[in-house]
Backbone as CSV, one residue per row, in Angstrom:
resi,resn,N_x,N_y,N_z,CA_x,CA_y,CA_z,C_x,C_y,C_z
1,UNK,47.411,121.351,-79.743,46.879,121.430,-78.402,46.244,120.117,-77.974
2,UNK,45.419,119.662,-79.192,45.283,118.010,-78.716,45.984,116.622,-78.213
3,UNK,46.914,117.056,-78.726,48.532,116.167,-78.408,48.913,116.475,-77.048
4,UNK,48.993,118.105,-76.987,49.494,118.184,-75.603,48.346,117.638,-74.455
5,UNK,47.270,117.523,-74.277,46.001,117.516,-73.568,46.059,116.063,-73.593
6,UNK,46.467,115.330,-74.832,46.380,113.475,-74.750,48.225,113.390,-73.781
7,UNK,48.799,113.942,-73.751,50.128,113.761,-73.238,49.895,113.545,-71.901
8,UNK,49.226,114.925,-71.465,49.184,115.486,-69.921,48.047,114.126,-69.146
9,UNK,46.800,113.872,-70.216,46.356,112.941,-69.529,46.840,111.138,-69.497
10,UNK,47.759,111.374,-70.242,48.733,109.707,-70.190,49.269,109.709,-69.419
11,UNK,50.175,111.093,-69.070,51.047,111.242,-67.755,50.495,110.895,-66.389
12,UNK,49.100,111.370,-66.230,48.356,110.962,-65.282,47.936,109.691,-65.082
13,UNK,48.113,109.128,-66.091,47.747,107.750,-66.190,48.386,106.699,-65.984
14,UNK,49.610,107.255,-66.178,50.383,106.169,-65.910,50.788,106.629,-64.083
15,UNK,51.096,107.345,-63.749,51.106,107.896,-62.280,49.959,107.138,-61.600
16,UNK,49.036,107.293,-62.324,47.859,106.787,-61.197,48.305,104.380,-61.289
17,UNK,48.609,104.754,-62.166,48.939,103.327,-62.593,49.925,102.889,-61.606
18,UNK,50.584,103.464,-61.587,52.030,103.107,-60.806,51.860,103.343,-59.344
19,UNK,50.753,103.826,-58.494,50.329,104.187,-57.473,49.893,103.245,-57.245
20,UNK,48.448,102.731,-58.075,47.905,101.265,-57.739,48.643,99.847,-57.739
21,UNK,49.985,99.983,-58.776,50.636,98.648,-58.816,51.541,98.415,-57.613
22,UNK,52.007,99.749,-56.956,52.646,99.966,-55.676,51.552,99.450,-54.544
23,UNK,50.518,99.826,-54.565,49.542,99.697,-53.444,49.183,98.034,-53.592
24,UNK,48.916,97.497,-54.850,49.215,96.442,-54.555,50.104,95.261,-54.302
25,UNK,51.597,95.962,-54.630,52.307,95.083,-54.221,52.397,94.886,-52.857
26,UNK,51.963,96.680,-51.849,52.548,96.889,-50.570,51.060,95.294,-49.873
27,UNK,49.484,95.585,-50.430,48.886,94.610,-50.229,49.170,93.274,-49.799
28,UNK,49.739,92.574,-51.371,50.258,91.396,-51.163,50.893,90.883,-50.177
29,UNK,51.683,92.157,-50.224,53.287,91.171,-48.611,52.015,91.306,-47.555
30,UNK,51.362,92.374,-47.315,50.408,92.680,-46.082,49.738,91.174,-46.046
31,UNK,49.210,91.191,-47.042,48.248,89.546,-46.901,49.242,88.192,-46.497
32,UNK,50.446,88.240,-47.346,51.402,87.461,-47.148,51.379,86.881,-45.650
33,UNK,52.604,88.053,-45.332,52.537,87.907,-43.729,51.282,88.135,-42.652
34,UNK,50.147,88.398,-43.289,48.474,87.996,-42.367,48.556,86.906,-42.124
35,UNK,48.664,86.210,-43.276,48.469,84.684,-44.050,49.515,83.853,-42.808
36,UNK,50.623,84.035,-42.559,52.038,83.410,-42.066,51.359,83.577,-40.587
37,UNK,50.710,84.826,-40.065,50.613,84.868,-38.295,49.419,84.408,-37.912
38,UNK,48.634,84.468,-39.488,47.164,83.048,-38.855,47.626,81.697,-38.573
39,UNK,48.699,81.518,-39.625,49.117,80.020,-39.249,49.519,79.672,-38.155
40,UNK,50.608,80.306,-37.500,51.426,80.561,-36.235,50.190,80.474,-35.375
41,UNK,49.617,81.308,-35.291,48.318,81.615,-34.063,46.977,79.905,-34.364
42,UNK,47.016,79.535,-35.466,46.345,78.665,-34.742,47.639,77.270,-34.755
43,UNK,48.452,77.286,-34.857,49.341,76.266,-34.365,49.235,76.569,-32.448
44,UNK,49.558,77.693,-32.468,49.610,77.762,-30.997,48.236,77.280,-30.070
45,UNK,47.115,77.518,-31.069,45.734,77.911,-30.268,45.724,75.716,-30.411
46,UNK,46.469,75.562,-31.058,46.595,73.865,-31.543,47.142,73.118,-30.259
47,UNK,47.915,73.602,-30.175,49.222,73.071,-28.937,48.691,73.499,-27.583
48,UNK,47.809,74.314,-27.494,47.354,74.929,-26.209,45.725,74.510,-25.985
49,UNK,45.066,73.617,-26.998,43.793,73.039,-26.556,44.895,71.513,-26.644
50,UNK,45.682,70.899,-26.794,46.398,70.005,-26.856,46.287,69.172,-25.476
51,UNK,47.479,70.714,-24.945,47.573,70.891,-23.437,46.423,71.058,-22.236
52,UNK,45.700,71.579,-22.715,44.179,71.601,-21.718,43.867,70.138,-22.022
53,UNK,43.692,69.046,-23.285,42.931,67.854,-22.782,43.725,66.918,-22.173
54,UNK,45.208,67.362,-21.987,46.017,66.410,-21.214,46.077,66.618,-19.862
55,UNK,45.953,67.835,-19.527,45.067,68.432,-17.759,44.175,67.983,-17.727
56,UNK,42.940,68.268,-18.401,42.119,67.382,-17.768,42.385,66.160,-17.810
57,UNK,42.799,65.755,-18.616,42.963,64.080,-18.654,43.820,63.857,-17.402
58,UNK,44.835,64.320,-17.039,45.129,64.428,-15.857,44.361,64.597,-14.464
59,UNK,43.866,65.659,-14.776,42.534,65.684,-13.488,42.014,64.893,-13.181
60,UNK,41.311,63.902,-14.224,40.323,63.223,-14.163,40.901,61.562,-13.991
61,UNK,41.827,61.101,-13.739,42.938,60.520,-13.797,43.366,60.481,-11.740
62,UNK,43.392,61.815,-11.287,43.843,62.673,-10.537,42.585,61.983,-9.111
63,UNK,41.468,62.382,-9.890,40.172,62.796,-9.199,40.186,60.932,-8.784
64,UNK,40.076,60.256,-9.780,40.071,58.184,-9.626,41.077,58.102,-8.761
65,UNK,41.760,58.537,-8.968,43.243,57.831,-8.038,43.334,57.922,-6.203
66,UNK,42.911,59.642,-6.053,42.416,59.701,-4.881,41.060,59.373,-4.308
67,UNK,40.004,58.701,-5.215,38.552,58.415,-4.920,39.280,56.982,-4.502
68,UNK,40.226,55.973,-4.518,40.506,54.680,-4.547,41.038,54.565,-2.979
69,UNK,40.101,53.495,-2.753,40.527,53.400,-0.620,40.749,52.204,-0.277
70,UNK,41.719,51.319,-0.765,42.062,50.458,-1.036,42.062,49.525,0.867
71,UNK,41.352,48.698,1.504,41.444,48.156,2.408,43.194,47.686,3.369
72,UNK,44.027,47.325,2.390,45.537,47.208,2.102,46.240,48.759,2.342
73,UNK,47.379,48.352,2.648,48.111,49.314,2.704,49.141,49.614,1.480
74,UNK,48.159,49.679,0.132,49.332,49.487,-1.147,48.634,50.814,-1.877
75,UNK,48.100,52.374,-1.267,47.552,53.308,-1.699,48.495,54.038,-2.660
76,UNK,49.688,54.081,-1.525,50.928,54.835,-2.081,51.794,54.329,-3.376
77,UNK,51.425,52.364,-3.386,52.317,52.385,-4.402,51.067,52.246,-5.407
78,UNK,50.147,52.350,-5.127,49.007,52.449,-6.537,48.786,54.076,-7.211
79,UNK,48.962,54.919,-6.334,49.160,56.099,-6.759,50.281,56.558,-7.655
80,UNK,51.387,56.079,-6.648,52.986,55.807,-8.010,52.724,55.245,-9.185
81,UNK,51.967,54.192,-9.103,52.129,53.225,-10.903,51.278,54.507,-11.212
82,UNK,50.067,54.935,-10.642,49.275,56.038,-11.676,49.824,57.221,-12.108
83,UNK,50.940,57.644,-10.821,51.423,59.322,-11.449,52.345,58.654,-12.789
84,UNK,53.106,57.600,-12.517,54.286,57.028,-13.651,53.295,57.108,-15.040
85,UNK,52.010,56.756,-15.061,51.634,56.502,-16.127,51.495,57.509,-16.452
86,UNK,50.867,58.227,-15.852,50.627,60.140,-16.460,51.852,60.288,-17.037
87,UNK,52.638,60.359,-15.991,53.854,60.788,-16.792,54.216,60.619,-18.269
88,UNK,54.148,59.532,-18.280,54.423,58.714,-19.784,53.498,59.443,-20.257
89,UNK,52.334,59.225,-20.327,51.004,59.515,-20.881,51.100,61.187,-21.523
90,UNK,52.122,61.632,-20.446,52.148,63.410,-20.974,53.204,63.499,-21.902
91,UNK,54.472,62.570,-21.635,55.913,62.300,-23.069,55.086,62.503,-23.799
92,UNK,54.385,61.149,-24.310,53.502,60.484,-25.589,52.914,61.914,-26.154
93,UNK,52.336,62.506,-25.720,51.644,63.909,-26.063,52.507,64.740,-26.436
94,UNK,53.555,65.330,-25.593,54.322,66.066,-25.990,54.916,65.626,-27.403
95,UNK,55.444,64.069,-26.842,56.240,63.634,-28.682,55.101,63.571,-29.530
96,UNK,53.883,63.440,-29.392,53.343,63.565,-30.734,52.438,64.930,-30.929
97,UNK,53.180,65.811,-30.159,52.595,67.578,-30.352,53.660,67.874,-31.693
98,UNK,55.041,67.577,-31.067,56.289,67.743,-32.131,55.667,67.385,-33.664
């Protein structure tokens, strides 16, 4: 009867065993892929404060260009060299977001 009573509680034992090694494998991938959509999410949260300091930098860029009251009639092409530079100025960002 002792044999059978050490049997019945091995059986349980290993069941309960095999429950926890399941639960932690199902864990792992869970953490895994946690692990993979934190990265993703702050790449994005990366690329998107990126983009806000190149707006403002723009704005503020934006805000000089039209504060400028140039006596001459060369407003329009001083505004052009400034949007051209933004422009560039936003490539440069983009290629070095990549």
């Amino acid at each position: 009867m002792n044999q059978e009573l050490l049997k019945t509680n091995l059986s349980g034992l290993e069941r309960k065993i095999l429950v926890l090694v399941n639960e932690h494998k199902n864990l792992k991938e869970e953490l895994k892929s946690l692990k993979r959509e934190n990265q993703e999410l702050k790449t994005a949260v990366r690329a998107r404060d990126e983009q806000i300091a190149g707006f403002h930098n723009q704005l503020k860029i934006t805000k000089i260009v039209d504060s400028i009251n140039p006596e001459d009639g060369s407003v329009s092409e001083l505004k052009k060299k400034v949007d051209d530079y933004i422009r560039e100025i936003d490539k440069c960002i983009a290629h070095l977001s990549r």
